[in-house]
C-alpha positions in Angstrom: -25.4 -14.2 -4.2 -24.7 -12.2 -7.5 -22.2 -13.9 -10.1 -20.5 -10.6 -10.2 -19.9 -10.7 -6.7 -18.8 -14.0 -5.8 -16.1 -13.7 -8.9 -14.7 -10.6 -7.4 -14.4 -12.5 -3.9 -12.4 -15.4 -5.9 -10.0 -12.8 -7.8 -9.2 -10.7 -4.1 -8.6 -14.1 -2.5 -6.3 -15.7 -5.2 -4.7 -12.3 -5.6 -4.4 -12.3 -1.3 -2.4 -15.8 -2.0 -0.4 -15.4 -4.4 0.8 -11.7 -3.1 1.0 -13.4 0.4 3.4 -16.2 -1.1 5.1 -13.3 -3.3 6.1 -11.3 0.1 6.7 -14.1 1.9 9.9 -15.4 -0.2 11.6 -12.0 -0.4 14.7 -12.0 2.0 14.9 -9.4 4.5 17.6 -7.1 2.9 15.5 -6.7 0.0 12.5 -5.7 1.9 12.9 -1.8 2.2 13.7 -1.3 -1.3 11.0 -2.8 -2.5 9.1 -1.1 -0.1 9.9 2.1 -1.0 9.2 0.8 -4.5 6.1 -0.1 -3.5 5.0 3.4 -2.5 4.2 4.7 -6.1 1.8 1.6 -6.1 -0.1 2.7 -2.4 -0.1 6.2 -4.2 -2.0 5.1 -7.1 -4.4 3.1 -4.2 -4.9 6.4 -3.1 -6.0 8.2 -5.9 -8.5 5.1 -6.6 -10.2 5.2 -3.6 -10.3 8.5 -3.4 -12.4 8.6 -6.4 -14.7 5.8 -5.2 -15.0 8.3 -2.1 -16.5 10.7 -4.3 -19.0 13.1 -3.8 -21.7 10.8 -3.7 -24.6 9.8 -1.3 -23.5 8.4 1.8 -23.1 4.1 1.1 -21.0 1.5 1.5 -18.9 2.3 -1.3 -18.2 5.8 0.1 -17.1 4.2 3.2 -15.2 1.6 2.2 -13.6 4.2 -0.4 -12.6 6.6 3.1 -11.1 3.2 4.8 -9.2 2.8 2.0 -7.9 6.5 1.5 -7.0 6.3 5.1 -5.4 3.1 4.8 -3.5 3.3 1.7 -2.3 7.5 2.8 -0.8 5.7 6.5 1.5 3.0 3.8 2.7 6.1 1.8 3.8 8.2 4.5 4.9 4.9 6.6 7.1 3.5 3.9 8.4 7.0 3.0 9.7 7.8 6.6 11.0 4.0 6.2 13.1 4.8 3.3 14.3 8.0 4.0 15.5 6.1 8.1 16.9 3.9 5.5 19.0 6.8 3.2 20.2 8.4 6.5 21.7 5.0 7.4 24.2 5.4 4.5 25.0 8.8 4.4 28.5 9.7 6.0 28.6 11.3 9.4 30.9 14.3 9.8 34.0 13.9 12.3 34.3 16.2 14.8 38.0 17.8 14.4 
C-alpha cells in the first residue's frame, strides 16, 4: 500500500479515538449546546466535500465527496431542528385569560 495512504488511515483512526473519548465524557445537559455548536463545524464539512464533489469525471473521490455532502447537509439540518426543539423549550407560554 502507498505511504500516503496508510498515514491517512492512522490520522482518521486516532482522530476516530480521541473524538470518540471526547464525546463520550460530555454529560448529557451539555450535549445540545454543543451540538448546536457543532453545526458551524458540519457546515464547513459541507462546503469541503462539496468541492471534492466537483465537476470532475465520475471516481471514487466524486462519490465519496456526494456521501459526504449528503451526510454532513442531514447533521446541519438535524442539529438545527434540535436546537431550535431546544429554544422553544424555554420560551414562556402565554396564559389563556
Amino acid at each position: 500500500m502507498d505511504d500516503a495512504l496508510i498515514s491517512a488511515l492512522f490520522v482518521f483512526v486516532l482522530a476516530s479515538f480521541a473524538g470518540f473519548e471526547v464525546i463520550n465524557k460530555v454529560p448529557p445537559t451539555l450535549h445540545t449546546p454543543l451540538m448546536s455548536g457543532a453545526n458551524a463545524i458540519s457546515g464547513i464539512a459541507v462546503l469541503g466535500a462539496l468541492i471534492v464533489a466537483g465537476d470532475r469525471s465520475w471516481d471514487i473521490t466524486v462519490i465519496l465527496g456526494l456521501v459526504a455532502v449528503v451526510l454532513a447537509t442531514i447533521n446541519v439540518v438535524g442539529g438545527f431542528l434540535v436546537t431550535d426543539r431546544m429554544l422553544q423549550m424555554f420560551k414562556k407560554k402565554e396564559s389563556k385569560a
